[in-house]
C-alpha positions in Angstrom: 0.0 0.0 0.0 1.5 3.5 -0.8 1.7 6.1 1.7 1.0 9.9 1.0 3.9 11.9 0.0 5.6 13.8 2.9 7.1 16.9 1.1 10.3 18.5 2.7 11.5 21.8 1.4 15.1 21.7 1.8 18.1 19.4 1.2 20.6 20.4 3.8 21.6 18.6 6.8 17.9 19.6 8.5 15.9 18.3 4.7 17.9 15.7 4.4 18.2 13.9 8.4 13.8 14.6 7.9 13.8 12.4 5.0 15.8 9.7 6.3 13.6 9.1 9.5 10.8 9.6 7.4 11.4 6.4 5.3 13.0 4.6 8.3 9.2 5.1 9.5 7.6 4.3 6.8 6.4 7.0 5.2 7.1 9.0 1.2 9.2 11.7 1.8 10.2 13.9 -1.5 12.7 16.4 -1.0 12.4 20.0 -2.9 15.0 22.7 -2.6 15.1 25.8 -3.7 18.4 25.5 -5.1 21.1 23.6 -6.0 21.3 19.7 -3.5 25.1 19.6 -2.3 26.4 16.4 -3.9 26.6 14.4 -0.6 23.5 15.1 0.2 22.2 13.7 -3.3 24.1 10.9 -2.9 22.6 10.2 0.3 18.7 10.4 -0.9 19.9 8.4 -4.0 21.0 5.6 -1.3 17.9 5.5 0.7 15.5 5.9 -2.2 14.0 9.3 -2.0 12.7 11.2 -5.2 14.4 15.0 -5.0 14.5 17.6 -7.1 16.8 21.1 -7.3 16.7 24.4 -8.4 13.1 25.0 -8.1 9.9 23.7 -6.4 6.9 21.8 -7.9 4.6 23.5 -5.9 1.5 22.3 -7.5 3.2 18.4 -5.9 3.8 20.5 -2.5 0.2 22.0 -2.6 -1.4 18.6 -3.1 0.0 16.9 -0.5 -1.3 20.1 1.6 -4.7 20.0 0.3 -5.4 16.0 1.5 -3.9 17.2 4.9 -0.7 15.8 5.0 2.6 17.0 6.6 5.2 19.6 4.8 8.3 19.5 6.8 10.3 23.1 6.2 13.9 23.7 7.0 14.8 26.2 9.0 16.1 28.6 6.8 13.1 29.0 5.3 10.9 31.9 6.2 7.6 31.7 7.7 6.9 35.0 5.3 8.2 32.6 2.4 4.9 32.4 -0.3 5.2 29.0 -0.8 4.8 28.2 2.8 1.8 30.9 3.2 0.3 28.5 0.2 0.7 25.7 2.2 -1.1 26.7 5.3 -3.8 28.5 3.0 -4.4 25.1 1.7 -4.4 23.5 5.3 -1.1 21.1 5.6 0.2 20.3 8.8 3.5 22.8 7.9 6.0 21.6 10.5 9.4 21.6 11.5 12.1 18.6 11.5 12.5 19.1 14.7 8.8 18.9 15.4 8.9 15.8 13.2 11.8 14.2 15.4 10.0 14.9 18.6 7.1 12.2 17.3 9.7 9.5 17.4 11.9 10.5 20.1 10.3 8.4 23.0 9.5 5.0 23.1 10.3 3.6 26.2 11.2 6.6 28.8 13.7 8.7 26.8 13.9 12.2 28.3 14.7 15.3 26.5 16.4 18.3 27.3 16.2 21.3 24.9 18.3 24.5 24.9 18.1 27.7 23.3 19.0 31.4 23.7 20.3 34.5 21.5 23.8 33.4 23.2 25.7 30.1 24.7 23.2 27.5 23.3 25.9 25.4 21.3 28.1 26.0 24.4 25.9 24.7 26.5 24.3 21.8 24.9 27.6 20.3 24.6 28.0 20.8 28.5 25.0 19.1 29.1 25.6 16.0 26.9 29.1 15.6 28.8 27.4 15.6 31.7 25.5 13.1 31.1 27.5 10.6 28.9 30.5 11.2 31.9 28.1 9.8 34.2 27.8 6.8 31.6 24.1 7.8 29.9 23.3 6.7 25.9 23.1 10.6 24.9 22.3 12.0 21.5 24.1 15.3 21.0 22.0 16.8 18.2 19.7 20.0 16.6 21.7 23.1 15.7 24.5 22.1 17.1 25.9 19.8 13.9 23.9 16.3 13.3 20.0 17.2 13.1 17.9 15.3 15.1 15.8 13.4 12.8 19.5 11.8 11.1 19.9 10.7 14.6 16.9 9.2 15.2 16.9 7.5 12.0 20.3 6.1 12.7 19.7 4.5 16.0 17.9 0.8 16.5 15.8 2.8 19.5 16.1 6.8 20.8 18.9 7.1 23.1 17.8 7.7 26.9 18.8 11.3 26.9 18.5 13.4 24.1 20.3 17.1 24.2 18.9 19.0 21.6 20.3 22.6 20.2 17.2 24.0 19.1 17.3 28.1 16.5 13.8 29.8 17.0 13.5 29.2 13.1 13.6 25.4 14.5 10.9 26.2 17.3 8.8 28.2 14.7 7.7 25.3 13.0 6.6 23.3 16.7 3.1 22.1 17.3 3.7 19.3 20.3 7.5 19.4 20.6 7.7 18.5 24.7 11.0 18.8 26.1 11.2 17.5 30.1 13.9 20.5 30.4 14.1 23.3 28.5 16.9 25.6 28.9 15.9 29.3 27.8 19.9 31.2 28.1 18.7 34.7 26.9 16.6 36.9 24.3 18.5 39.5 23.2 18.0 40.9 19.5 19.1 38.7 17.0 18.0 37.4 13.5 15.1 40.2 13.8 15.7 40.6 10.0 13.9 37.1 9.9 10.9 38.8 12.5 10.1 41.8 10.8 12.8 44.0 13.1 10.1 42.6 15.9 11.9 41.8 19.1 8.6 40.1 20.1 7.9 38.3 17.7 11.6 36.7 17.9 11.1 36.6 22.2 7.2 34.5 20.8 9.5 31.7 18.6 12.2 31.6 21.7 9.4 31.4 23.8 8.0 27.9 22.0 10.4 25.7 23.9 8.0 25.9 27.2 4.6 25.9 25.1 3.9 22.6 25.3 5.8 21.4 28.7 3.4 20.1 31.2 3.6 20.4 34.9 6.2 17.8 35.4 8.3 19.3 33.2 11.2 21.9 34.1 12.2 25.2 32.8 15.3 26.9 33.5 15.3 30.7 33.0 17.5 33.4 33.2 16.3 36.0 36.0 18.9 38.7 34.9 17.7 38.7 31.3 14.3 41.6 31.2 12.5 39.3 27.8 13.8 35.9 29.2 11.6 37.6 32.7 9.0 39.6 31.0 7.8 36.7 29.3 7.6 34.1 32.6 5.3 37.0 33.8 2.9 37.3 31.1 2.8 33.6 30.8 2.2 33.0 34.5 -0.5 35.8 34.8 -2.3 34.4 31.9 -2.1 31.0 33.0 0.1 30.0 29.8 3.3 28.6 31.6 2.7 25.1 33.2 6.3 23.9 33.7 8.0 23.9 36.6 10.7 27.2 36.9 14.3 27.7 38.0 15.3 31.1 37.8 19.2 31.7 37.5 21.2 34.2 38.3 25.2 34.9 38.0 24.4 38.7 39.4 22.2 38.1 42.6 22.6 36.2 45.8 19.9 33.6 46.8 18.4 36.7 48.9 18.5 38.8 46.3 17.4 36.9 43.8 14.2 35.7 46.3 13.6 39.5 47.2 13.5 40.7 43.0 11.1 37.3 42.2 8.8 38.2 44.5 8.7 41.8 44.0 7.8 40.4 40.4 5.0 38.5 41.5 7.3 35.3 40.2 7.2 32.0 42.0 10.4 29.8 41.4 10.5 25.8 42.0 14.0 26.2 41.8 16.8 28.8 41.9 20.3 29.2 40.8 22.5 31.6 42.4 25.8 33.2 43.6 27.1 34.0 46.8 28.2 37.5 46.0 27.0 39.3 43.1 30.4 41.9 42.6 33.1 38.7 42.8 31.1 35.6 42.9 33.4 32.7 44.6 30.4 30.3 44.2 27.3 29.1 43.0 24.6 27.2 44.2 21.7 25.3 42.9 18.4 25.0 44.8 15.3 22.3 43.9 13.1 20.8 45.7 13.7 17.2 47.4 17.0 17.7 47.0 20.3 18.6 48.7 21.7 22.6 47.4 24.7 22.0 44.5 27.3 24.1 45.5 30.7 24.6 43.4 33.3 26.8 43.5 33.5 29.1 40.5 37.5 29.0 40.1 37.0 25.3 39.1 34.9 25.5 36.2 36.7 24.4 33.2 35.0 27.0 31.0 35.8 30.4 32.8 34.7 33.8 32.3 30.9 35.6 33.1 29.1 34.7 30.0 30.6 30.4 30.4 29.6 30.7 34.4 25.6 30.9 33.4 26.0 28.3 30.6 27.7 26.2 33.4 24.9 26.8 35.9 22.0 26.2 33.6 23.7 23.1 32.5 24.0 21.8 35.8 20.4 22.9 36.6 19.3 19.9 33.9 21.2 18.2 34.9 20.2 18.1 38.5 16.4 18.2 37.3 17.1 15.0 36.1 18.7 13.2 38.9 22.4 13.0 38.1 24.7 12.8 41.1 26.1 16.4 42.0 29.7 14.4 42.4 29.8 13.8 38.8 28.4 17.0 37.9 31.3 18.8 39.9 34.0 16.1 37.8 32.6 17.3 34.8 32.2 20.7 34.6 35.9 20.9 36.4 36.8 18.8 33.2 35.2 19.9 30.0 37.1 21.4 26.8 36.1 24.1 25.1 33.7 23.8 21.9 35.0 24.1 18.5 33.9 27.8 17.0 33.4 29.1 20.3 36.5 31.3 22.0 38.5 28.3 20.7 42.6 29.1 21.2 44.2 28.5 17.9 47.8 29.2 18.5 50.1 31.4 19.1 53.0 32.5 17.0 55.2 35.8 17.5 53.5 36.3 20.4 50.2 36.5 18.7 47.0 34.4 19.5 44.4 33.4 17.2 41.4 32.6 18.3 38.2 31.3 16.6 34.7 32.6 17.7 33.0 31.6 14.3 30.1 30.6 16.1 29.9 34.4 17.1 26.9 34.9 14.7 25.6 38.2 16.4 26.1 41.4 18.2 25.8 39.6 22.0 28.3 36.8 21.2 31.2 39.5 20.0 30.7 41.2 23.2 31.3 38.3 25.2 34.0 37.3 22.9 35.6 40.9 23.1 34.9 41.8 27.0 36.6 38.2 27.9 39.8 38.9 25.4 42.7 39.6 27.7 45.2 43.0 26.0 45.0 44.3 22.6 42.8 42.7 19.7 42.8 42.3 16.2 39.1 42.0 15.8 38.4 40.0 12.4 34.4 40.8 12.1 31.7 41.3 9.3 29.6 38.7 7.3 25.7 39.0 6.5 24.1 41.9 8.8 21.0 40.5 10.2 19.6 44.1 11.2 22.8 44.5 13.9 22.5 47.1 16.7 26.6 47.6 17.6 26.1 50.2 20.2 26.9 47.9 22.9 30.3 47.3 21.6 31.1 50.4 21.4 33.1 50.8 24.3 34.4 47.5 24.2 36.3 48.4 20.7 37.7 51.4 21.9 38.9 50.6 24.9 40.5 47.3 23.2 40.9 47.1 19.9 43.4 48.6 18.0 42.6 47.1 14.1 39.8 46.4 12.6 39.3 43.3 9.7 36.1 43.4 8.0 36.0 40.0 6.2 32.3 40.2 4.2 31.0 41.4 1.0 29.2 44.9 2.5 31.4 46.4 5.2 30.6 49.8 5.4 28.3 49.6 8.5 30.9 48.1 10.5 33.3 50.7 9.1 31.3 54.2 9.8 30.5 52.7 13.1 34.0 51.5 14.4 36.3 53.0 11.7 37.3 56.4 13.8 37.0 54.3 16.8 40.2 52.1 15.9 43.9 52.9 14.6 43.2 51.3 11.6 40.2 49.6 9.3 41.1 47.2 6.5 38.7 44.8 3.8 39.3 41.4 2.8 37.3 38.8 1.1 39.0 35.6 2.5 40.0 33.9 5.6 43.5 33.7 4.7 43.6 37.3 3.7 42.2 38.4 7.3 45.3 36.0 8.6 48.0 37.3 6.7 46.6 41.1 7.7 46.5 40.6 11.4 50.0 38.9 11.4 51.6 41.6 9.8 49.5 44.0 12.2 50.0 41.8 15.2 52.3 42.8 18.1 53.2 40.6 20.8 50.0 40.2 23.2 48.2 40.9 20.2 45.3 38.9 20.0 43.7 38.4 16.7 40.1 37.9 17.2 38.0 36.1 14.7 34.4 36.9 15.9 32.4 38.0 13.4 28.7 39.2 15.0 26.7 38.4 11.7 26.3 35.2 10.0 28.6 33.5 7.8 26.7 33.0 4.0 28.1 35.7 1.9 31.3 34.2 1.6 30.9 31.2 3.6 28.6 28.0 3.4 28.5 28.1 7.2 30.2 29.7 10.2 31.7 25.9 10.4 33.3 26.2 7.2 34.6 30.0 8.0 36.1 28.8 11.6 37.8 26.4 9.7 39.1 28.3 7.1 40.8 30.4 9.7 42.3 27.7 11.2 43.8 26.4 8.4 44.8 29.6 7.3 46.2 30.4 10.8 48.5 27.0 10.5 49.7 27.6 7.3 51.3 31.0 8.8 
């Protein structure tokens, strides 16, 4: 008997892991992409059977597999605004997300899933929280935004591993009708991708905002209680009875007494709560939930150090506390972890100048971590695709820091009339090995040539992956 046709608009890593767990289930998937289907990926659908095509939709296909009320799975880089996908929900498909389509098949004997996302730290700390769990010798799945989709993974495996960490984008959570996380880590909303939103920083907080839509009350929800959307939004949801998860509000700014004094004067009832001992030079933190005894650790051994890494460690050991593991091997881990590729990750060092790689530094937030935690003077390698940046916030950071500025991007001139008189020197390139040869011959012992670019990676590169290592290679060929 044959099965409807499951149309999937998009064949990159998303498209293609939705088509593969769609025929290990059963079902027709056809894969349609806009434009051209990387060879590996072609290769791949060949293998397993599935009818694609490139360069073009058939959208009369896509339309009549709407109309009889199947499923259309979109990639994420597709835009709700897209007019294929308004035709799709005009003709009444089931227009979901692959992440939405993984979540059907991710539980089947007592899995458990933790979800993260946030403007900032997400990759960060979904690879903390997978550690955590697989050093304390749990199956985990490592999956979403982070690199391998989720659906690839689930197709791959003879049943879901027992904990699954998912990385999930708000253009992920967009396209979420029953996706049920048992934690959910919300990091922070702070503006980012509002090109994608209409320059709305609501609508963008409304998709963040998805991860808790369909928790129930057993589930968890870790929240930041220094962020004023990630705070704004508990309220609203609590006063109109939309939030039934359970909450633990973290802080890396307030004490326990402070942080129980600005909850309350909120009108915000925490399950839980994450704090540190002294707000101005916090030695410690320490985790509170119910039935439990507190988590304490001391701050100085965290393997990932500075103030943005201390919240991604506390949230991280939030789920994983939620979720029962032993604070003993919590403590191990976090004392223990390496740094994630893309993210602050040292290079070398060569003449007395340090490379680092902050590809993963796809917005205005991430740079001002990256530059506020950069020790001396920086090189700061920026630019890429503008997303509707804001860079007042870095504007004391680069003066105060950074003495040269490398726009590597196809339009630089925003990032040059806003830093250019604010720096000894401005410069173009179009390559990653350009940018490296520049800042060596600019570089200065304690130089530190900073590759973080604040906007996304696709005028010049297929992926902030592919730019990070490009500068690598580039910075290893010196």
């Amino acid at each position: 008997m044959s099965h409807p046709i499951v149309p999937i608009l998009g064949a990159g890593e998303s498209g293609t892991g939705a088509a593969l767990l769609a025929v290990r289930h059963g079902l027709q998937p056809w894969v349609s992409d806009a434009g051209a289907v990387h060879a590996d990926r072609a290769a791949e659908l060949d293998a397993a059977g599935v009818e694609w095509e490139a360069n073009g939709h058939d959208e009369a296909r896509v339309l009549a597999a709407a109309e009889a009320g199947g499923i259309v799975v979109k990639s994420p880089g597709i835009p709700e605004t897209a007019p294929l996908v308004e035709r799709v929900k005009a003709a009444g498909g089931e227009l979901i997300s692959e992440i939405e389509l993984a979540s059907r098949y991710a539980r089947t004997a007592g899995q458990r899933v933790v979800a993260v996302t946030g403007s900032n730290g997400k990759t960060t700390t979904t690879a903390l929280i997978a550690a955590l769990f697989e050093d304390a010798g749990c199956e985990v799945a490592c999956v979403g935004n982070i690199g391998k989709s989720w659906a690839r993974d689930l197709s791959e495996r003879t049943q879901p591993a027992d904990y699954q960490v998912v990385e999930v984008s708000s253009f992920q959570l967009d396209g979420t009708t029953s996706f049920r996380p048992d934690v959910a880590v919300l990091l922070n909303i702070t503006p980012d991708h509002l090109d994608r939103y209409g320059y709305d920083i609501e609508r963008y907080a409304d998709a963040k905002w998805n991860i808790t839509a369909h928790q129930n009350a057993h589930d968890v929800l870790v929240l930041n209680a220094d962020d004023v959307l990630s705070m704004a939004r508990w309220k609203r949801a609590s006063e109109q009875g939309e939030l039934a998860a359970q909450v633990v509000a973290v802080s890396t700014e307030q004490s326990a007494e402070q942080l129980a004094h600005t909850l309350a004067a909120r009108g915000l009832q925490p399950w839980g709560t994450a704090s540190v001992d002294a707000p101005d030079q916090p030695k410690e933190f320490t985790i509170n939930i119910p039935h439990q005894n507190p988590f304490t650790m001391t701050i100085q051994e965290l393997a990932l150090q500075g103030k943005h890494n201390l919240y991604n460690s506390m949230a991280a050991s939030v789920a994983a506390r939620a979720l029962e593991l032993r604070s003993e091997g919590i403590r191990e881990s976090l004392a223990q972890f390496d740094a994630i590729e893309h993210r602050m990750e040292f290079v070398v060092e060569t003449n007395g100048i340090k490379f680092v790689n902050d590809s993963k530094a796809t917005n205005v937030n991430s740079a001002w971590y990256a530059l506020e935690s950069t020790e001396g003077p920086i090189i700061w390698i920026a630019g890429g695709v503008d997303k509707g940046n804001d860079y007042s916030s870095l504007m004391h950071l680069v003066t105060s820091k950074v003495d040269h500025l490398i726009c590597l991007g196809k339009n630089n001139q925003k990032l040059i009339d806003t830093f250019g008189d604010r720096v000894e020197s401005y410069h173009e390139v179009s390559s990653a090995a350009e940018a490296v040869q520049l800042a060596y011959r600019l570089g200065m012992p304690g130089h530190t040539a900073l590759l973080s670019p604040a906007c996304a990676s696709f005028d010049l590169f297929g992926s902030y992956e592919e730019r990070g290592r490009e500068f690598k290679a580039a910075v290893r060929n010196l």
